[in-house]
ZALOGU-897289 format. One record per residue (C-alpha): residue number from 1; chain; x, y, z. Coordinates in steps of 0.5 Angstrom, whole numbers, plus 2048, in hexadecimal, padded with zeros to 3 digits. Example, Ala and Ser with C-alpha at 12.3 -4.5 7.8 and 13.67 -1.06 7.14 Angstrom:
(rogu 1, 'A', (819, 7F7, 810))
(rogu 2, 'A', (81B, 7FE, 80E))
This chain:
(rogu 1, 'A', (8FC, 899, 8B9))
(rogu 2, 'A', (8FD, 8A0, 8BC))
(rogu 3, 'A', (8F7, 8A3, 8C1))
(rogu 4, 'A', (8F7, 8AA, 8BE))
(rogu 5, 'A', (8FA, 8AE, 8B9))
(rogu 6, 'A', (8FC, 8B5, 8BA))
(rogu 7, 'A', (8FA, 8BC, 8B7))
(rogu 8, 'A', (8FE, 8C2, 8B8))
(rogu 9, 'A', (8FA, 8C8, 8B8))
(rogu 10, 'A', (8F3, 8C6, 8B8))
(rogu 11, 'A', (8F5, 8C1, 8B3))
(rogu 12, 'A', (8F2, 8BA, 8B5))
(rogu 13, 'A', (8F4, 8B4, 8B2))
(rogu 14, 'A', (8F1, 8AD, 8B2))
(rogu 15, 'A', (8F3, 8A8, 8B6))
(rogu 16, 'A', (8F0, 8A1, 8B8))
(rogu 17, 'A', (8EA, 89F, 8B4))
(rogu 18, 'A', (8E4, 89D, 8B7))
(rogu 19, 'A', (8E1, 895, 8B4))
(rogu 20, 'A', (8DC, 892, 8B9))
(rogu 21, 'A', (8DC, 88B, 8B7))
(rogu 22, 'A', (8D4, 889, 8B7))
(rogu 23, 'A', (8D3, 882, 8B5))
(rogu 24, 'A', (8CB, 880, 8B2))
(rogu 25, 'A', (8CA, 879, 8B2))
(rogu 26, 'A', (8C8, 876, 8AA))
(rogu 27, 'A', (8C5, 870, 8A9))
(rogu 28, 'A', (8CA, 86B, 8A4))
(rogu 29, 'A', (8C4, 868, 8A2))
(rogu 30, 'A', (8C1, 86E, 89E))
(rogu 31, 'A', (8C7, 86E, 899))
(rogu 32, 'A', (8C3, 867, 897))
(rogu 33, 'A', (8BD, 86B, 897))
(rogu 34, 'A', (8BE, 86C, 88D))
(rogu 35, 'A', (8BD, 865, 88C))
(rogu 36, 'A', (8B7, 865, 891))
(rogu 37, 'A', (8B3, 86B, 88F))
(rogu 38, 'A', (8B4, 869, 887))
(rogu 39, 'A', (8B2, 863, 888))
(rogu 40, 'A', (8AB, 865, 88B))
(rogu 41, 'A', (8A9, 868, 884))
(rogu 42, 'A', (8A6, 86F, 882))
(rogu 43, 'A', (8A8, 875, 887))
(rogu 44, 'A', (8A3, 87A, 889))
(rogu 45, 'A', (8A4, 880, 884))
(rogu 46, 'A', (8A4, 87D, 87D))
(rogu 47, 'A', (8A1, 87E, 877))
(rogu 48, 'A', (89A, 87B, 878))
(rogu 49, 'A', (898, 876, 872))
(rogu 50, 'A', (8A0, 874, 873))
(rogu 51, 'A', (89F, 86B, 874))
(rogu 52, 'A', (8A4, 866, 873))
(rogu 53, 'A', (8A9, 86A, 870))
(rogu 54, 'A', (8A4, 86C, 86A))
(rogu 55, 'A', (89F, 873, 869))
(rogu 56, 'A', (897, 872, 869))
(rogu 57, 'A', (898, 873, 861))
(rogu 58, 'A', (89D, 86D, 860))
(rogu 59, 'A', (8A3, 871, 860))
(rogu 60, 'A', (8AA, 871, 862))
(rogu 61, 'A', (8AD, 873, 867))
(rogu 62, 'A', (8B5, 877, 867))
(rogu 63, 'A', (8B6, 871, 86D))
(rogu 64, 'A', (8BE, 875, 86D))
(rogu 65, 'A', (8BA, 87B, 870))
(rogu 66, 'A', (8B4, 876, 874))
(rogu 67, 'A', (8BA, 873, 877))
(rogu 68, 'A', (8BD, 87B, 87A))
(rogu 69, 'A', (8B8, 87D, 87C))
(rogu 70, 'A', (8B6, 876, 881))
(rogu 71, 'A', (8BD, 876, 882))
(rogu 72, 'A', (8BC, 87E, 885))
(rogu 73, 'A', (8B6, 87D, 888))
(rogu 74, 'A', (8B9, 877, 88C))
(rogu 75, 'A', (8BE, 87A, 88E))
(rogu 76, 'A', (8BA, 880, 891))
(rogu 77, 'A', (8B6, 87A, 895))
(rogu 78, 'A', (8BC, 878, 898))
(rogu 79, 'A', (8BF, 87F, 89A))
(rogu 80, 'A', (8B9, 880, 89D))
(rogu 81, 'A', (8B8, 87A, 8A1))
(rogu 82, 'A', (8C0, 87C, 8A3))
(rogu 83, 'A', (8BD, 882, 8A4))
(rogu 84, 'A', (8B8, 880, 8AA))
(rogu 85, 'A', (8BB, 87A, 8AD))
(rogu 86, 'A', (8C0, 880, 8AE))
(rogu 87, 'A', (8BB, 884, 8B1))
(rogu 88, 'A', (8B8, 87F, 8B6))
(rogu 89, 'A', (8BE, 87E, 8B8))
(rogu 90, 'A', (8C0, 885, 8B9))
(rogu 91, 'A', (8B9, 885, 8BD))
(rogu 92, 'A', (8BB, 87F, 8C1))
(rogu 93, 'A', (8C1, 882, 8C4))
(rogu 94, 'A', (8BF, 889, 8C7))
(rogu 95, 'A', (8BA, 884, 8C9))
(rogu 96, 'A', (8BE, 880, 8CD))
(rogu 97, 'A', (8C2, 886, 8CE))
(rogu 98, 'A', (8BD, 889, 8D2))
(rogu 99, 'A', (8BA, 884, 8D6))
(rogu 100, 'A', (8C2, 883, 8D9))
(rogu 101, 'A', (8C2, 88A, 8DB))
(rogu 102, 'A', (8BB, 889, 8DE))
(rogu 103, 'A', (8BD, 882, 8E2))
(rogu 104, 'A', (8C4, 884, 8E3))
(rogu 105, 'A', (8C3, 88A, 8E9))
(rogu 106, 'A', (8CB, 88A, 8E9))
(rogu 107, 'A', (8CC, 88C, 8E2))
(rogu 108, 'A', (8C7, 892, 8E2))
(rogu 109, 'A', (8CA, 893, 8EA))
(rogu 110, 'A', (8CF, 899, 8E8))
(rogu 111, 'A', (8CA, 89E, 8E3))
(rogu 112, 'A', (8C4, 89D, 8E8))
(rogu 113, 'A', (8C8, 89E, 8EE))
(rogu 114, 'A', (8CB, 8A4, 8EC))
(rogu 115, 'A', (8C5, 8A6, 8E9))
(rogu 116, 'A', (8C2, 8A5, 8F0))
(rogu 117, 'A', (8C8, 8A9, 8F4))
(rogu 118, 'A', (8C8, 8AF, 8EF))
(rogu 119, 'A', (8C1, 8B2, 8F3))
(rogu 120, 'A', (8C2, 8B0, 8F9))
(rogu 121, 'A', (8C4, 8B5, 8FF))
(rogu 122, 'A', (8C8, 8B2, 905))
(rogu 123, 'A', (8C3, 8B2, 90C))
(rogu 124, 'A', (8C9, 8B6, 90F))
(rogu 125, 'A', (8CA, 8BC, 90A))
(rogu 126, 'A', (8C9, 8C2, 90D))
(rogu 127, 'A', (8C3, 8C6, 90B))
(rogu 128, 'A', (8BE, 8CA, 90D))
(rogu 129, 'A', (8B7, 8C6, 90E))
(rogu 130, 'A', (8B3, 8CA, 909))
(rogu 131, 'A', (8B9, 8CA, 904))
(rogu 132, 'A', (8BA, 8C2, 906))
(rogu 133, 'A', (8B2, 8C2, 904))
(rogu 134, 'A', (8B2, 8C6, 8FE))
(rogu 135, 'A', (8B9, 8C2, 8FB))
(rogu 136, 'A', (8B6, 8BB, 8FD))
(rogu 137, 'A', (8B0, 8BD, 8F8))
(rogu 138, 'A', (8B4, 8BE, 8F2))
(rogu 139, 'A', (8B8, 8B8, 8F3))
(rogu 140, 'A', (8B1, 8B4, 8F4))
(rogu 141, 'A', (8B0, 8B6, 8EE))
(rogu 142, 'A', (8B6, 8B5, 8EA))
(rogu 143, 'A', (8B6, 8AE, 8ED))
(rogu 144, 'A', (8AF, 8AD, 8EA))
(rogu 145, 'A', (8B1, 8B0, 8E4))
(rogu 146, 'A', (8B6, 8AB, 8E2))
(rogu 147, 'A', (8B4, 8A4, 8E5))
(rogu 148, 'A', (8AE, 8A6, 8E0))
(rogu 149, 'A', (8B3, 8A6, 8DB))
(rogu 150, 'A', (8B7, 8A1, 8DC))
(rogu 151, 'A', (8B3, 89C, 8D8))
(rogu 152, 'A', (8B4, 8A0, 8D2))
(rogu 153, 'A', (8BB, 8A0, 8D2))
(rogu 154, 'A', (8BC, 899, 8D4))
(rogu 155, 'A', (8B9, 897, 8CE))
(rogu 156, 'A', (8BB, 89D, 8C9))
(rogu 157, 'A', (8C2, 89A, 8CC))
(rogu 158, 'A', (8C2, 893, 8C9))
(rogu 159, 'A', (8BF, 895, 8C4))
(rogu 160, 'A', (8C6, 899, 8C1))
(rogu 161, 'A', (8CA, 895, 8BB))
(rogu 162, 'A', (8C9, 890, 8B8))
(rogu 163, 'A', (8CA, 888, 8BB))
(rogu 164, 'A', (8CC, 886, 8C2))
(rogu 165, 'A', (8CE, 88B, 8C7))
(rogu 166, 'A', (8D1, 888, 8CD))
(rogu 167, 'A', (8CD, 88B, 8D4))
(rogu 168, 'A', (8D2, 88D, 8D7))
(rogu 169, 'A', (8D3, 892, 8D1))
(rogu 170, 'A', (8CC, 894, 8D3))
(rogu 171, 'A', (8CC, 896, 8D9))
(rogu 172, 'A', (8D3, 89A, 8D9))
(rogu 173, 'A', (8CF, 89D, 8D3))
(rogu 174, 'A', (8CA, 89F, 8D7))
(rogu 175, 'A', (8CE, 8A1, 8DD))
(rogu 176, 'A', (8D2, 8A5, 8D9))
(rogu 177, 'A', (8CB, 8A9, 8D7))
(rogu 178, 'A', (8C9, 8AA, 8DD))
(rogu 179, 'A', (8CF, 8AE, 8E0))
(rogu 180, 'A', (8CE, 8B1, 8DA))
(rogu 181, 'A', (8C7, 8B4, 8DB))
(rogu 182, 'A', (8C9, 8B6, 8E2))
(rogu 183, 'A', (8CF, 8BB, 8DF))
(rogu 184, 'A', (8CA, 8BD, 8DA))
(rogu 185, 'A', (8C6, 8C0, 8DF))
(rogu 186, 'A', (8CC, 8C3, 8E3))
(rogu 187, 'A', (8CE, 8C7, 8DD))
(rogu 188, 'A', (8C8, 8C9, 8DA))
(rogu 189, 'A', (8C8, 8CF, 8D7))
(rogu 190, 'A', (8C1, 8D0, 8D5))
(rogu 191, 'A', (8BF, 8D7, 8D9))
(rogu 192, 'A', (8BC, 8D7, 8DF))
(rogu 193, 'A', (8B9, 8DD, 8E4))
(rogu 194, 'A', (8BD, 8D9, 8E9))
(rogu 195, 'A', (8C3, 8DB, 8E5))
(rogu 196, 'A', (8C4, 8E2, 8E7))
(rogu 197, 'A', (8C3, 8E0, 8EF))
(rogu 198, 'A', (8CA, 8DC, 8EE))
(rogu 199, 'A', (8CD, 8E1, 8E9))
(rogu 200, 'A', (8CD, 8E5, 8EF))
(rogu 201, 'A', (8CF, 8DF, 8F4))
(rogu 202, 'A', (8D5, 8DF, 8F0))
(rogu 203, 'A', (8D8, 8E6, 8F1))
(rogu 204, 'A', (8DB, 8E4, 8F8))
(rogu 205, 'A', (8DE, 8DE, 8FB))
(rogu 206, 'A', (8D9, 8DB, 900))
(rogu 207, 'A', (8D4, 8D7, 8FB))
(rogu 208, 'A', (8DA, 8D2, 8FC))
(rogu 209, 'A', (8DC, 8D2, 903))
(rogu 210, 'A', (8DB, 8CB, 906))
(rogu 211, 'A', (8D9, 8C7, 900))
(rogu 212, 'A', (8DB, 8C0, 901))
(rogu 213, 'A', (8D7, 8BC, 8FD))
(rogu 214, 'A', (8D9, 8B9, 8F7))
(rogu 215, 'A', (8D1, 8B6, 8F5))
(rogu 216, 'A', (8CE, 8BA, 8F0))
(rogu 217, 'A', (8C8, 8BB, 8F3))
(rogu 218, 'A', (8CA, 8BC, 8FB))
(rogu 219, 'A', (8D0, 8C1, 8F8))
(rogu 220, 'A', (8CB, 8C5, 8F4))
(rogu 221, 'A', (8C7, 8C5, 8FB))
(rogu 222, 'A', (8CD, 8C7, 900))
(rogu 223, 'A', (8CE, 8CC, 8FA))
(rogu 224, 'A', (8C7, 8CF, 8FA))
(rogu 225, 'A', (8C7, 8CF, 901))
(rogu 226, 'A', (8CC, 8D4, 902))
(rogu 227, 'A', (8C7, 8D9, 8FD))
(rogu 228, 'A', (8C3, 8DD, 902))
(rogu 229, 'A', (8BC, 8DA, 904))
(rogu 230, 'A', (8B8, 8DE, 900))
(rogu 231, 'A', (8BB, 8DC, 8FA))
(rogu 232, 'A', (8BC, 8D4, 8FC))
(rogu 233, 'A', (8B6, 8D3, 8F9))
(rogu 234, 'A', (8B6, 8D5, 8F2))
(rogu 235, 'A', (8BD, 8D3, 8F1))
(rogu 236, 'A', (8BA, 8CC, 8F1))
(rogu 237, 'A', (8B4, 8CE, 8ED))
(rogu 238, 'A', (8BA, 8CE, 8E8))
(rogu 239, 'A', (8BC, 8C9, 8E9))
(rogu 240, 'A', (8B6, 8C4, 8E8))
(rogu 241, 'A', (8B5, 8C9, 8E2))
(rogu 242, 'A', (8BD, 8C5, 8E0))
(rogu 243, 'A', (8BB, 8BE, 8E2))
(rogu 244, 'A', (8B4, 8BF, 8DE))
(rogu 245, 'A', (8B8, 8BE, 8D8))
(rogu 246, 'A', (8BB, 8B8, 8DA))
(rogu 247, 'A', (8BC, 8B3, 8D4))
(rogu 248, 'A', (8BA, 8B8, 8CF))
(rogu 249, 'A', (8BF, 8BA, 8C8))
(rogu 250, 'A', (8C1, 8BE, 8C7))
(rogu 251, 'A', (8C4, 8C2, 8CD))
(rogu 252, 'A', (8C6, 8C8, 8CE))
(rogu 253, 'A', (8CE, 8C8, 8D1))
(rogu 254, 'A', (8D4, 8CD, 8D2))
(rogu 255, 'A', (8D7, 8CC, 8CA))
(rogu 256, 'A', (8DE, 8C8, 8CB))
(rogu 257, 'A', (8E3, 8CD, 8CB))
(rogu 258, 'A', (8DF, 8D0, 8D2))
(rogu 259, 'A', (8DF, 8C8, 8D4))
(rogu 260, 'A', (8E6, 8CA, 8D5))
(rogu 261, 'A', (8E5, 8CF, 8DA))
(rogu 262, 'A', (8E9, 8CB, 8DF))
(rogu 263, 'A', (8EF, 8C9, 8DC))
(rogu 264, 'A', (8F1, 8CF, 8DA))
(rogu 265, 'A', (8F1, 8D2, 8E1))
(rogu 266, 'A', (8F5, 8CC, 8E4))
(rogu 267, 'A', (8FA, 8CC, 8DF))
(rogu 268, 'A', (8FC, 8D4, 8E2))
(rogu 269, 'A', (8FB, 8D2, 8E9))
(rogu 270, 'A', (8FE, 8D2, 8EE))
(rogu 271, 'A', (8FF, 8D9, 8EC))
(rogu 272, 'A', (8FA, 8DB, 8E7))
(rogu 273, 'A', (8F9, 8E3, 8E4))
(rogu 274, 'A', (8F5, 8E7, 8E6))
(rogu 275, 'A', (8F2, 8EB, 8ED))
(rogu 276, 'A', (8F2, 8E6, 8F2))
(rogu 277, 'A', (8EF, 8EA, 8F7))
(rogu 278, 'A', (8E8, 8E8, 8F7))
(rogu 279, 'A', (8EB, 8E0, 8F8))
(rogu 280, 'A', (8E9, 8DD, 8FE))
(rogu 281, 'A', (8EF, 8DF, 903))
(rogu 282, 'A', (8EF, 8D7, 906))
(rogu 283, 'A', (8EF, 8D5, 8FE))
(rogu 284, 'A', (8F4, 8DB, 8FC))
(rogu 285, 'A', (8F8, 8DA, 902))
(rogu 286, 'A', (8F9, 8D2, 900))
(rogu 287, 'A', (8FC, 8D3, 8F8))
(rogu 288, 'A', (902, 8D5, 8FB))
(rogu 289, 'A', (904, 8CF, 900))
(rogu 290, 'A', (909, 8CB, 8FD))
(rogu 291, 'A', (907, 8C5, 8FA))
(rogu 292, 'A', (8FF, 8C8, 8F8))
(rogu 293, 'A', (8FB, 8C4, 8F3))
(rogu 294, 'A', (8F5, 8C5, 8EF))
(rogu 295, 'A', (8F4, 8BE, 8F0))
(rogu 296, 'A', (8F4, 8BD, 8F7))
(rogu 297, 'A', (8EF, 8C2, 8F9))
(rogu 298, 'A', (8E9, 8C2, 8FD))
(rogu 299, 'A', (8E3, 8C3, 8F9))
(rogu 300, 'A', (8E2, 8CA, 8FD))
(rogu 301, 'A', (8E8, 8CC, 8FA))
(rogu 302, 'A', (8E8, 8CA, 8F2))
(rogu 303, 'A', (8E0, 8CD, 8F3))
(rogu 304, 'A', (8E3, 8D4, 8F5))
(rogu 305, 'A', (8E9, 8D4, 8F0))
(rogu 306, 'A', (8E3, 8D2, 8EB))
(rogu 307, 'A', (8DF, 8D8, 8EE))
(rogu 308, 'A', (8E5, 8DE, 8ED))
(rogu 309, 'A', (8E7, 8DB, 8E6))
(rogu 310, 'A', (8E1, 8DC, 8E5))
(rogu 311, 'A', (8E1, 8E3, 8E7))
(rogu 312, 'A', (8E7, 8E4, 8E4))
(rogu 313, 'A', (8E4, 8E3, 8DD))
(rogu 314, 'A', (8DE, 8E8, 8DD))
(rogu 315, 'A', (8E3, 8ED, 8E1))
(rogu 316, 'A', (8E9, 8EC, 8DA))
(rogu 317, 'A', (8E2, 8EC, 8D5))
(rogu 318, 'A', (8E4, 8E5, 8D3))
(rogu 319, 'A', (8DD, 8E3, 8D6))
(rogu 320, 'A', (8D6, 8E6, 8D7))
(rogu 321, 'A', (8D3, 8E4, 8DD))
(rogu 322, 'A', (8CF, 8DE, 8DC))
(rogu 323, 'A', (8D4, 8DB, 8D7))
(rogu 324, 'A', (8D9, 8DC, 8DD))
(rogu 325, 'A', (8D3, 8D8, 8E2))
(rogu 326, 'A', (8D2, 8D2, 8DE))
(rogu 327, 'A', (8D9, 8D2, 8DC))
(rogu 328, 'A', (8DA, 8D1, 8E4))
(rogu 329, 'A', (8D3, 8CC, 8E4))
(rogu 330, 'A', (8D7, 8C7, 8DF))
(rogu 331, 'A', (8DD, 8C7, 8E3))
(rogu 332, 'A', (8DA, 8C6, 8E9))
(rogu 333, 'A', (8D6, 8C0, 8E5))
(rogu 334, 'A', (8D6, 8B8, 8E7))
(rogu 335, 'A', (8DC, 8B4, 8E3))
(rogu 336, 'A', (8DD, 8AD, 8E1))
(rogu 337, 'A', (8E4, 8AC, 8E5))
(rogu 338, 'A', (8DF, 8AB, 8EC))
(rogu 339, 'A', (8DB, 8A8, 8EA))
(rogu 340, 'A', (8DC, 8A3, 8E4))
(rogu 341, 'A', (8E0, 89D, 8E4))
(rogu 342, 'A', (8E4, 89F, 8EA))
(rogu 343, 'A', (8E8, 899, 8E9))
(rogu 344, 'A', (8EB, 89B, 8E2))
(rogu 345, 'A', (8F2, 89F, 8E3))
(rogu 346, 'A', (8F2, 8A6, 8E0))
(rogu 347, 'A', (8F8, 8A7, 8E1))
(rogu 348, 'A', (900, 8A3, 8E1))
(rogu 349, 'A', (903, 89E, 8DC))
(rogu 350, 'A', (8FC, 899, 8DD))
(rogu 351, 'A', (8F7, 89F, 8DB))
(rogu 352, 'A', (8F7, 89E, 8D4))
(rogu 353, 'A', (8F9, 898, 8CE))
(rogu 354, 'A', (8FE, 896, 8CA))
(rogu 355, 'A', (8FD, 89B, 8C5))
(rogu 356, 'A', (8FC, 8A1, 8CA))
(rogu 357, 'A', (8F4, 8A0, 8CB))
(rogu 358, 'A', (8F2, 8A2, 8D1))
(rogu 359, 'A', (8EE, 89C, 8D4))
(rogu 360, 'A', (8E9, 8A0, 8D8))
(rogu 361, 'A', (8E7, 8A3, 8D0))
(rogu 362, 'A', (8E7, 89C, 8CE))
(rogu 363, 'A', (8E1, 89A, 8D3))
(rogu 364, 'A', (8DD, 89F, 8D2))
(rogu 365, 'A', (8DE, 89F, 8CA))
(rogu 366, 'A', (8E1, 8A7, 8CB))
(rogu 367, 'A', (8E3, 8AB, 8C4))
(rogu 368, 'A', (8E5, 8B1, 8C2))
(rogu 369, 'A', (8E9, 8B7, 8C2))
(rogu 370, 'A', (8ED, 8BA, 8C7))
(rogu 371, 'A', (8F0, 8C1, 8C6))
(rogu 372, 'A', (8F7, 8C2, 8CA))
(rogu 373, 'A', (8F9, 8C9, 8CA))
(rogu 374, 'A', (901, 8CB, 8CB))
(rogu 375, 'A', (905, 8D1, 8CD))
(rogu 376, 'A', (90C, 8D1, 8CA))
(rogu 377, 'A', (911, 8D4, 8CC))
(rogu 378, 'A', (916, 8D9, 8C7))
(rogu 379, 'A', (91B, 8D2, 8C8))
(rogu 380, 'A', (915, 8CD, 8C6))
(rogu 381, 'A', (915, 8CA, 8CD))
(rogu 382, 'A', (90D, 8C9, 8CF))
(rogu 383, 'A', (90B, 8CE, 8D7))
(rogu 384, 'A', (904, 8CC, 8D6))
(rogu 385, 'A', (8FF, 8C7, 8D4))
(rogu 386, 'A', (8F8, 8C6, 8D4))
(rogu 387, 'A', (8F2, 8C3, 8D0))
(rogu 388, 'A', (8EF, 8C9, 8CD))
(rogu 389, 'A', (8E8, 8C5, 8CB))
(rogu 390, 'A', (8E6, 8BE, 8CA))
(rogu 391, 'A', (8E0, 8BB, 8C5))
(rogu 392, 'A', (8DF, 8B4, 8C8))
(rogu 393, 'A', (8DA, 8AF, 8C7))
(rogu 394, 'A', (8D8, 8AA, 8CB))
(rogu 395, 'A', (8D4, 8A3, 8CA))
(rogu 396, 'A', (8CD, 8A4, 8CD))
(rogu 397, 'A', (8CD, 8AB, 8CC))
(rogu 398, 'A', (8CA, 8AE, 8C6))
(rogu 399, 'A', (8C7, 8B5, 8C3))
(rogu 400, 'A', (8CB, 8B8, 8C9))
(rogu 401, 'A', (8D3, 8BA, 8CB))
(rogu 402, 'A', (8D6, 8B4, 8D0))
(rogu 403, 'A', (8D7, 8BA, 8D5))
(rogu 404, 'A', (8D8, 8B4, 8DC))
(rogu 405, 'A', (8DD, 8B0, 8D7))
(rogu 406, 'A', (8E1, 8B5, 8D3))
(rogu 407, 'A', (8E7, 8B6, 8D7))
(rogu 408, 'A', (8E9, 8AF, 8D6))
(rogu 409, 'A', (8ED, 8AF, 8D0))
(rogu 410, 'A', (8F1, 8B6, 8D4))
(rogu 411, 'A', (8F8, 8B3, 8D7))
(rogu 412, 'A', (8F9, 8AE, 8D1))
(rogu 413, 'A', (8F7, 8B4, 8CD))
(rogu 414, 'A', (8FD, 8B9, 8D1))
(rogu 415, 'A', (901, 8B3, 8D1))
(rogu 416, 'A', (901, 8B2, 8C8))
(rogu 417, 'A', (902, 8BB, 8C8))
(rogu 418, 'A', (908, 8BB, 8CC))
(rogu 419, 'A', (90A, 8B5, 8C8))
(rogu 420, 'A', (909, 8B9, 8C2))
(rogu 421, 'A', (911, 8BC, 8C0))
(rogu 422, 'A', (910, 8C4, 8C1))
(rogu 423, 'A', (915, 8C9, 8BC))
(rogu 424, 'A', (917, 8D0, 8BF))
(rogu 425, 'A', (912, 8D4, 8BC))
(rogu 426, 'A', (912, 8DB, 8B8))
(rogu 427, 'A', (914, 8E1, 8BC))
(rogu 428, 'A', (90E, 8E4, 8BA))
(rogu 429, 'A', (909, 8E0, 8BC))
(rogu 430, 'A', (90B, 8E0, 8C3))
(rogu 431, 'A', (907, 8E4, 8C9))
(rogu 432, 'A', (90A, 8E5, 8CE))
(rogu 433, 'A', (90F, 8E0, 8CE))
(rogu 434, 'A', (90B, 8DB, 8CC))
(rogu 435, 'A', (908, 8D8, 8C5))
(rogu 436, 'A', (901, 8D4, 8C4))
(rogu 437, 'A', (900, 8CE, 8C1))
(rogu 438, 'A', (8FA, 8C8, 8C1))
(rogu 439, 'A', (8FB, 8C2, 8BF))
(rogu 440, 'A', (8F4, 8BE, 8BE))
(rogu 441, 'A', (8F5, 8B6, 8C0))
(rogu 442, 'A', (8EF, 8B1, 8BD))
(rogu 443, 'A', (8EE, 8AC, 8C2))
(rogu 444, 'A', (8EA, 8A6, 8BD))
(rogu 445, 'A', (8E7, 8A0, 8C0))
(rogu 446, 'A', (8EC, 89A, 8BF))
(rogu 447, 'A', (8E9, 894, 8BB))
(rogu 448, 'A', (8E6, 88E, 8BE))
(rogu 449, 'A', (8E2, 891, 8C4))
């Protein structure tokens, strides 16, 4: 069986399909239950009068239709009794599960220590004090907001599908969730007053300078700390208005194809088009040293790329301003690959199954579609390659896109459009050389999870 079928030009087609094998327990006594029920006489509903087989009025009855109609309504006790005893059992099981998750601090260790480390601020990070103080409240609050909820969600967690759910499931479930929420919260795109205070931070490269940290909440700190002291302020008000919303659906977020404002930047760097001249001179000096990659640069760097991509788009109109910051907010937004199941390759020959899945999509119960975008030169040869959207689901997350854990599915994605065989296209499709195509790829979950 294949991991996943490959559409050409928007066209996905369906590739593994998804069964979850979920056992409910069934009595075998209950298939005995005819003789036991029949053999107790008359069943509540009958017509009053009816004794013995023979009417008030001496009459009697068509014992072919007596004899169905018992027959029906045993069988209707039956399955209900079936239908309980499936119930209870179904009750038991989330019991049992939440009382493990409850006992076994090490089961719950990832999604609650990465709850924990999401809000906090490093002793040493260098802020002013009164922004320290005014960062340190909003985090307060944040972390109070979610230790309240976490409750809620333990149990709305063990709650999902319908028979035994392994803890482990749970809590990776629940980890995936959490990341997420904190991603929601850097790409929020509901208007806030403090947007147009970083629309104009954007128009130079300083915001980015000495950025550091890859923790979301000191990494927006370092960002804010960089915006003039009077504004500091209401740049966190913003903030907190974003965290308010946590756990909430539905979200507003950047739509897919603005979710991709990054890998359409790498797949031109190192010598992206357009006026450079308003890139940092260390970053723009830096693409064109040899062996430079996207990959290997500072968080610094990749800020003040997003930053004059950003910039690019609102100066060519491809963007207004407030699409181009959230496109460069979301950018900046947590992912799954630092913090989640660090253990499991992502990449090389021990990074997917058999089939091509990859194990990480596996674990955390990934599927969806990914969108590979390719340029074709007039011979057919691909020059670039990227992901032009994605539309993932994740286990956990619910009524909400799956932003920290979208770009999972991306390398074995590009693996498959590459692999896809590419003729010479129509002269009169190409644009400067090249012709565009997509090839959409479905990545189902494999069966037996």
């Amino acid at each position: 069986m294949k991991a996943s079928r490959v559409g050409r030009c928007n066209d996905v087609m369906p590739g593994y399909g998804r069964h979850f094998s979920l056992r409910l327990v069934a009595l075998a006594a209950l298939l005995h239950a005819p003789a036991a029920v029949l053999a107790q006489g008359t069943f509540p509903g009958m017509e009053p009068g009816r004794v013995g087989g023979v009417t008030a009025e001496g009459e009697k009855p068509d014992k072919a239709a007596a004899a169905a109609k018992n027959k029906q309504m045993a069988q209707e006790l039956i399955d209900q009794q079936r239908d309980e005893a499936a119930r209870r059992l179904m009750v038991e099981q989330r019991a049992k599960l939440r009382e493990r998750l409850e006992r076994d601090a090490g089961l719950l260790r990832q999604p609650v220590d990465l709850l924990a480390g999401m809000f906090q601020l490093p002793a040493d990070l260098k802020l002013s004090p009164e922004h320290r103080s005014v960062a340190e409240e909003v985090l307060r609050q944040q972390r109070e907001r979610a230790q309240a909820g976490w409750a809620a969600w333990l149990n709305e967690e063990t709650a999902q599908g319908k028979g035994e759910l392994r803890a482990e499931v749970a809590a990776q479930r629940l980890s995936n969730r959490v990341l997420n929420e904190v991603a929601l919260w850097q790409a929020d795109t509901t208007p806030q007053a403090s947007d147009t205070i970083w629309i104009e931070a954007l128009k130079t490269p300083g915001i980015c300078k000495g950025l550091d940290q890859s923790r979301p909440a000191a990494q927006v700190a370092q960002l804010i700390e960089a915006l003039p002291a009077a504004q500091r302020h209401a740049a966190w008000q913003g903030e907190a208005e974003c965290l308010a919303r946590w756990g909430q659906v539905p979200r507003q977020v950047p739509p897919s194809p603005d979710r991709a404002f990054e890998d359409e930047l790498a797949a031109m760097l190192p010598k992206p088009p357009g006026d450079m001249s308003s890139l940092a001179p260390e970053v723009r000096d830096a693409l064109q040293a040899a062996g430079w990659t996207y990959a290997g640069q500072s968080p610094a760097s990749r800020c003040e790329l997003l930053r004059w991509w950003s910039q690019e788009q609102v100066r060519s109109r491809r963007m207004t301003a407030p699409r181009a910051l959230q496109a460069w907010r979301t950018a900046l937004a947590v992912r799954s690959q630092a913090y989640l199941l660090p253990d499991v390759p992502r990449s090389g020959p021990g990074a997917t199954d058999a089939n091509g899945f990859p194990l990480f999509a596996r674990r955390a119960e990934l599927a969806g579609t990914v969108v590979v975008e390719q340029d074709l030169d007039a011979a057919g040869k691909i020059v670039r390659s990227f992901v032009q959207r994605r539309e993932i689901t994740a286990a956990g997350v619910r009524g909400v896109p799956a932003l920290a854990l979208e770009r999972e599915l991306d390398a074995a994605s590009l693996a498959r459009a590459a692999a896809t065989p590419a003729a010479a296209p129509d002269p009169a499709q190409l644009r400067d050389g090249t012709a565009t195509r997509r090839i959409g790829i479905e990545w189902v979950l494999p069966q037996g999870l």
